[in-house]
N, C-alpha and C positions, 0 to 999 in steps of 0.2 A: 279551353279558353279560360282565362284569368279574371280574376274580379277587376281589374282595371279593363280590361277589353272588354267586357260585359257590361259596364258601366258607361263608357263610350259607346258601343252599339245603342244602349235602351235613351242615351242621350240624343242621336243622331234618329233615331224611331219616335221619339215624344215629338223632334223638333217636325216630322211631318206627318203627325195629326190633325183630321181635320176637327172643326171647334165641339162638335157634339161627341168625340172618343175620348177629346183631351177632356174635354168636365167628366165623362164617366172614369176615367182615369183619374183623372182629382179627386174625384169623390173617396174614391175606392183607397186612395195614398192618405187622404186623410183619415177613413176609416181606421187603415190599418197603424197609422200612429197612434190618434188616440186610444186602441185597444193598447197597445204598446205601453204607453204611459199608466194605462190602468194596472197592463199586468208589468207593473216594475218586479224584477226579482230582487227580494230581500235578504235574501240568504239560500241557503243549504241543507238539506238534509243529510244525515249521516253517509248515506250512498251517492251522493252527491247531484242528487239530483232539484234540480233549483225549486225555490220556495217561491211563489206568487203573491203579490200584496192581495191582488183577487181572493186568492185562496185565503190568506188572512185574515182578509174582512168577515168572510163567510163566517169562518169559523168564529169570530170573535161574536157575531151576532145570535150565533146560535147559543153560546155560553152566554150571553147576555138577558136573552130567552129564558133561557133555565133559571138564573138567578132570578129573573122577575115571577117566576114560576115556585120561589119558595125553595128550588132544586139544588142545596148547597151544604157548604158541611161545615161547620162552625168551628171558629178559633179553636175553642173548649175540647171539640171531640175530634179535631184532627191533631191534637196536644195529644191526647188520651191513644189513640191509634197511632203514633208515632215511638209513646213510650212502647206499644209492642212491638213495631218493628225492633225499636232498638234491642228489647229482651231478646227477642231471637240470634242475635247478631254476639250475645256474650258466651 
């Protein structure tokens, strides 16, 4: 079965619901969008596997965390650790 006949069927199924499935059905179509909306895929990982705004956020807060925590590396000494990469490299 094809995603248009599938679509047709669950159209023809919604339309004889009685009023207490079709709210629990709403509810549940609405749940599942707003997760949707939350998890927008923003991009890509190298393997191609999608990146989540969810995921994202997490992350960005937890680095946010740290930096209010003191947990960071300054202009000055990632200047200074950089010039060693570069040494290695000549």
């Amino acid at each position: 079965m094809n995603q248009v006949q599938v679509r047709f069927e669950v159209h023809q199924m919604v339309d004889r619901l009685d009023e207490h499935l079709l709210a629990a059905v709403h509810s549940m179509l609405a749940t599942y969008e707003q997760k949707q909306e939350e998890d927008t895929i923003i991009g890509y990982d190298i393997k191609g596997t999608p990146l989540l705004a969810s995921q994202l956020r997490a992350e960005l807060l937890r680095e946010i965390e740290l930096v209010e925590q003191g947990n960071f590396m300054s202009i000055e000494a990632l200047e200074k650790e950089s010039e060693q990469w570069l040494k290695s490299t000549k």
